[in-house]
C-alpha positions in Angstrom: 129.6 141.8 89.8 126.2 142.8 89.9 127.1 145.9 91.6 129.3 146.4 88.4 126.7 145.8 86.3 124.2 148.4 87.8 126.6 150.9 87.7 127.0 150.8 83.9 123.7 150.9 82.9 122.7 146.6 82.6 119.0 147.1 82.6 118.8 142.9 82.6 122.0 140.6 83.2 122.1 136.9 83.0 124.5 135.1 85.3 126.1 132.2 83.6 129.2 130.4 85.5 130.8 127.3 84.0 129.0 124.5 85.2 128.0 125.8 88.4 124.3 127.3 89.6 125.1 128.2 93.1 125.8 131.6 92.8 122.1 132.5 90.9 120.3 133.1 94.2 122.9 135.6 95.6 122.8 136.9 92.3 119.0 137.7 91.9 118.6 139.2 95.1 121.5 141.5 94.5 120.0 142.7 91.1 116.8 142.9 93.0 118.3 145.5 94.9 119.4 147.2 92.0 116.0 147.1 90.3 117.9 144.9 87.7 115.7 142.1 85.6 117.8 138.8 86.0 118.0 135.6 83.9 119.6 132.6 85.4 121.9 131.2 83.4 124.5 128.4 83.0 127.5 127.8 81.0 128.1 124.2 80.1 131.8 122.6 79.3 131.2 120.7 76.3 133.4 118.2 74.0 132.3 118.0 70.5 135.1 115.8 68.6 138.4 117.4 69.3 136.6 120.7 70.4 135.3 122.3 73.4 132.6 124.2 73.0 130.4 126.1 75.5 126.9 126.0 75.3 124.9 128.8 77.3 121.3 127.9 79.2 119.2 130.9 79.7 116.0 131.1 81.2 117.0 126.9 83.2 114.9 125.9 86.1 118.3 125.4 88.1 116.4 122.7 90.6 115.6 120.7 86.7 116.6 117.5 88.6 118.9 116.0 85.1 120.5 119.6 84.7 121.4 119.3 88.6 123.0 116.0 88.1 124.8 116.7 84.9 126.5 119.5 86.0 127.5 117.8 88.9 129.2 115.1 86.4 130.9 117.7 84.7 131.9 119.5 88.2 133.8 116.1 89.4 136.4 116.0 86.8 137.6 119.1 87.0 139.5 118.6 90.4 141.9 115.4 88.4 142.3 118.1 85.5 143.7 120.4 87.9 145.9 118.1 89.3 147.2 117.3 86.2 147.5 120.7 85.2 149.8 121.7 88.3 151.5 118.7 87.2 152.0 119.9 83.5 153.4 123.2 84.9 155.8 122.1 87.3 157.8 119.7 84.4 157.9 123.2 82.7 159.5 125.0 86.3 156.4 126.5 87.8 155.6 124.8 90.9 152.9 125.8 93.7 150.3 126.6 91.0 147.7 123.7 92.7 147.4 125.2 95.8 148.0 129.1 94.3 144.8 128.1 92.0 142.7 126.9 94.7 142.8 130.0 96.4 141.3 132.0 93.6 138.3 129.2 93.5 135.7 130.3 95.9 134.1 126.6 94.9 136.8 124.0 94.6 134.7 122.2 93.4 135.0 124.2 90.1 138.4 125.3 89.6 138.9 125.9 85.9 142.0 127.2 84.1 141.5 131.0 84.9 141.9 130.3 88.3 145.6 129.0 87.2 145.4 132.0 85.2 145.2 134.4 88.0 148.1 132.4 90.1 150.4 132.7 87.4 149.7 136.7 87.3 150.1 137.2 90.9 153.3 135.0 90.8 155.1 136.7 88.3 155.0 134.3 85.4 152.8 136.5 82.9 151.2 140.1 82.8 147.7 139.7 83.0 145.7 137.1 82.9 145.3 137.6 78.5 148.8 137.0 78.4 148.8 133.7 80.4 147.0 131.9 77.4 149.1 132.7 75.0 151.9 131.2 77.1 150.2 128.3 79.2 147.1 126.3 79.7 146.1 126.5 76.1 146.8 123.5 73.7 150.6 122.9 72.9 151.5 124.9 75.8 152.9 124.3 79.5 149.6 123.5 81.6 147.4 122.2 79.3 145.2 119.4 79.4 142.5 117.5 77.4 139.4 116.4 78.9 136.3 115.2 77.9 133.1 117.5 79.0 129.5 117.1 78.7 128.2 115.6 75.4 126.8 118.3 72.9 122.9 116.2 72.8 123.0 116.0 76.5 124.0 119.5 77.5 121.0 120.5 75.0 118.6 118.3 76.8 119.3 119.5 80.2 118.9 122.7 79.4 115.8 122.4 76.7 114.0 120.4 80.2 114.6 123.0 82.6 112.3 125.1 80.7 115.5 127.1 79.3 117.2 128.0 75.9 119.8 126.7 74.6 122.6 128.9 73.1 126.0 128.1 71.4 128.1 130.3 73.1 131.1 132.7 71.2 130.9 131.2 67.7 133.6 133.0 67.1 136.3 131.4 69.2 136.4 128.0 67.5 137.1 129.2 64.5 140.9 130.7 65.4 143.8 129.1 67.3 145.4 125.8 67.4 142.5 123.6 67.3 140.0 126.0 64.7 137.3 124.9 62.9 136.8 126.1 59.1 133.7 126.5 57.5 132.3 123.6 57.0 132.9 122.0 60.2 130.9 125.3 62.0 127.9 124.6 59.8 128.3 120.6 61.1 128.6 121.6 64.3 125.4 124.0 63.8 123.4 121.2 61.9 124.2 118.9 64.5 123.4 122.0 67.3 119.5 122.1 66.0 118.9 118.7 65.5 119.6 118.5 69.5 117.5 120.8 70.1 119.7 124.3 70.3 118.1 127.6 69.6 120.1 130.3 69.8 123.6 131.7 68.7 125.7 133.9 70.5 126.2 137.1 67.9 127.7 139.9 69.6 130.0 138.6 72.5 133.0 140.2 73.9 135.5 138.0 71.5 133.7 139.0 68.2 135.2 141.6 66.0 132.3 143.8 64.0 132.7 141.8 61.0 132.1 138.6 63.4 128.4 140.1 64.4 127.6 140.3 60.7 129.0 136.8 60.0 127.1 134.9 63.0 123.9 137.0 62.3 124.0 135.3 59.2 124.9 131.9 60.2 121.9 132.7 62.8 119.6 133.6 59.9 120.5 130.2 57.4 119.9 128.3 60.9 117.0 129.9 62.0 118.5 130.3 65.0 117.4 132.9 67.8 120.2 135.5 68.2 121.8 136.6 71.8 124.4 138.8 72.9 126.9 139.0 76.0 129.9 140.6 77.9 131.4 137.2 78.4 132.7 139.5 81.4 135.1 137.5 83.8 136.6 140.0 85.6 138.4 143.5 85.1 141.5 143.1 83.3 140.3 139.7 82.3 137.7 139.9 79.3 137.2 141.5 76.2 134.5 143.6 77.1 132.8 145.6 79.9 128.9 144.7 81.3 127.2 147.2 79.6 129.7 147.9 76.9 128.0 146.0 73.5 127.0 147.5 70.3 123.1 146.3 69.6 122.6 143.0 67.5 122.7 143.3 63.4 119.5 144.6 61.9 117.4 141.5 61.1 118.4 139.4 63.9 115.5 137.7 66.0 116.7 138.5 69.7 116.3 135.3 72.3 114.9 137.5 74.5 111.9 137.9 72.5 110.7 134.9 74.5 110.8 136.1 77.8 108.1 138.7 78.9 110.0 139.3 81.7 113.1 141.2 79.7 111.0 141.8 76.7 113.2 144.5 74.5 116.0 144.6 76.9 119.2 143.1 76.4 121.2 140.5 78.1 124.7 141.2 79.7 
């Protein structure tokens, strides 16, 4: 990934798996290499009333002994949800998926849904892995499951201790789909989001259309919230958007990475 990154032009890239640190010091020294700035970075699985929300930590102290122990909470339910999952999917015909997921998890211990994703690809079931969630593993559909992630207060505080910033992740995404948000339940969720603690908002991700960027910038602005940007880049064929491949931030928008003197007017991946 790294690699990838270098070769289109990511001058500083933040690694950020769901709930997960380990792969930050393979990471770093690969970017090292590359004469890349790096900014470790976690993605936490959050439930926020009937949402799930993910809530990005840049700049953590990984070793941050609560934000070690809460990710490991969140880590230990994912491998029931899985099981469940499989479960979902064989009453709907589509057996095997358990053991097909696992082997696209180079962690078990944090197989998610686009492990399943990339099983039901390589078996046939869907195209790509896009396809697969508008099929399976999303709510209503074959696969699915509801689980209850890290609270939103806590996820905050781990990250806010480590020493890192705390970032709501693709606004964008919980406002469309089964289970959307309007209005006035995003600018709850953002009142509630400072008053834990949270300091940035995600503006120009991968998922956002252009008139998104100008939306969130302005939700960042009414917030005062810092404003970041990222790839959201899972894998080729799997994401919106290409490392390297984002338009700048809005005019008027305070960057997060302002705060950093190490990637001081560079931008995040």
């Amino acid at each position: 990934m790294v690699e990838r990154a270098a070769e289109r032009g990511v001058k500083v890239l933040a690694l950020t798996d769901h709930d997960d640190t380990d792969g930050l010091d393979e990471a770093r020294a690969a970017a090292a290499q590359r004469g890349m700035g790096f900014i470790n970075g976690v993605e936490i699985s959050v439930s926020w009333r009937s949402h799930t929300l993910h809530i990005v930590g840049l700049d953590i102290d990984p070793a941050y002994p609560p934000l070690a122990a809460g990710l490991a909470s969140v880590r230990s339910g994912r491998g029931e949800r899985a099981q469940q999952m499989a479960d979902s999917l064989a009453k709907a015909g589509i057996g095997g998926t358990l053991q097909g997921a696992y082997r696209y998890a180079a962690n078990p211990n944090i197989i998610g849904r686009t492990h399943f994703a990339r099983y039901l690809v390589e078996a046939g079931h869907c195209k790509d892995v896009k396809s697969v969630f508008n099929r399976y593993l999303v709510k209503g559909k074959p696969g699915y499951v509801p689980h209850q992630w890290a609270n939103l207060a806590d996820a905050v505080s781990w990250i806010r201790g480590s020493g890192g910033i705390a970032v709501l992740a693709h606004p964008g995404r919980y406002m469309v789909g089964r289970n959307s948000m309007g209005k006035k339940t995003m600018r709850e969720l953002l009142n509630e989001f400072v008053e834990c603690g949270g300091q940035a908002l995600e503006v120009v991700t991968g998922s956002h259309t252009p008139e998104q960027y100008a939306e969130f910038a302005r939700y960042a602005e009414e917030f005062k919230l810092l404003c970041s940007c990222g790839s959201d880049f899972h894998g080729p064929g799997e994401s919106w958007r290409d490392m390297g491949r984002l338009p700048d931030l809005p005019l008027g928008c305070r960057p997060v990475w302002e705060r950093w003197e190490h990637a001081s007017a560079l931008k995040v991946a």
